[in-house]
N, C-alpha and C positions, 0 to 999 in steps of 0.2 A: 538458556536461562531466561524465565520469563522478565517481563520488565518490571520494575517496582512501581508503586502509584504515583511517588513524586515524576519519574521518569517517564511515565506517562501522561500527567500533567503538564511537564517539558513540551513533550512532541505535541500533544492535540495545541497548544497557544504557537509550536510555530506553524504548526501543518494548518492553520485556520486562514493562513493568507496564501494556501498554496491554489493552484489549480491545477483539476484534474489531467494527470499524463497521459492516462491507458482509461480510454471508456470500452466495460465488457457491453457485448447485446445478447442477444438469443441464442448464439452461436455457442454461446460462454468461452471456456481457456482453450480457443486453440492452441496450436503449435508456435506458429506464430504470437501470439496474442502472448504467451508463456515467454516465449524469446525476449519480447519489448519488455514483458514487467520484470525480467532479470537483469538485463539490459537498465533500462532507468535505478532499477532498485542495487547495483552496483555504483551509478553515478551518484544519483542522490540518497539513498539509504532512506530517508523518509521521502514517500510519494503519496500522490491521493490519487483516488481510482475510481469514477465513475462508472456504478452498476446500471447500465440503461434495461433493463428488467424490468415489465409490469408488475408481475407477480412476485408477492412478498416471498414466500415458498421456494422460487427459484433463487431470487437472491440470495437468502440462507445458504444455500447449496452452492452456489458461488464462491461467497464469503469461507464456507467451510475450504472448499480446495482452494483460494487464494492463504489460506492460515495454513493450510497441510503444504504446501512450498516449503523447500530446506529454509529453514531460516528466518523464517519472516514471521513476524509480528501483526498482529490486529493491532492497532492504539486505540481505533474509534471507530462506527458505525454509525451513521446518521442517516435516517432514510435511504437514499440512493448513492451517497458518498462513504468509501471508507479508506483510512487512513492507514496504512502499510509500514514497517520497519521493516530493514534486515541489515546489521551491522556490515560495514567493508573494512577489515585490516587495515589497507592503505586508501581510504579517503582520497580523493582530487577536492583540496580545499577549492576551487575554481567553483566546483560541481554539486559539493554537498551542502544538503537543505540545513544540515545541523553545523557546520563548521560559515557558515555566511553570518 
């Protein structure tokens, strides 16, 4: 279910003080690189994600296969930053970005 705008408004004021977990490069979503951003986005459920990407074109194409991920949300897009959702059932209050 997509997010609604206020819910989106939500995440981008808290995801503004986060810093970036998982930076992509040239390489784009490895195997690995796929493991980590399911990995973090289990713990914290909002993450920011650093596209180290010259090219605008590539990034797009990035951003598209980080959104085609089960589950996961675009919130935002800023230049070379972009801000990630995918809901967890059971939360680690400990861990998540939205329960702190």
């Amino acid at each position: 279910m997509p997010l609604s705008a206020d819910r989106k408004k939500q995440f981008r004021a808290l995801g503004h003080n986060l810093k970036p977990i998982v930076t992509l490069g040239d390489n784009g979503l490895s195997d690995g690189v796929r493991a980590e951003l399911n990995r973090a986005l289990d713990d914290h459920e909002l993450i920011k994600v650093k596209i180290a990407v010259a090219e605008r074109d590539d990034r797009k194409v990035l951003l598209d296969e980080l959104a085609a991920m089960p589950g996961v949300e675009l919130v935002q897009q800023v230049g070379k930053m972009a801000l990630l959702y995918r809901a967890n059932p059971k939360p680690n209050p400990k861990l998540s970005n939205l329960l702190r």
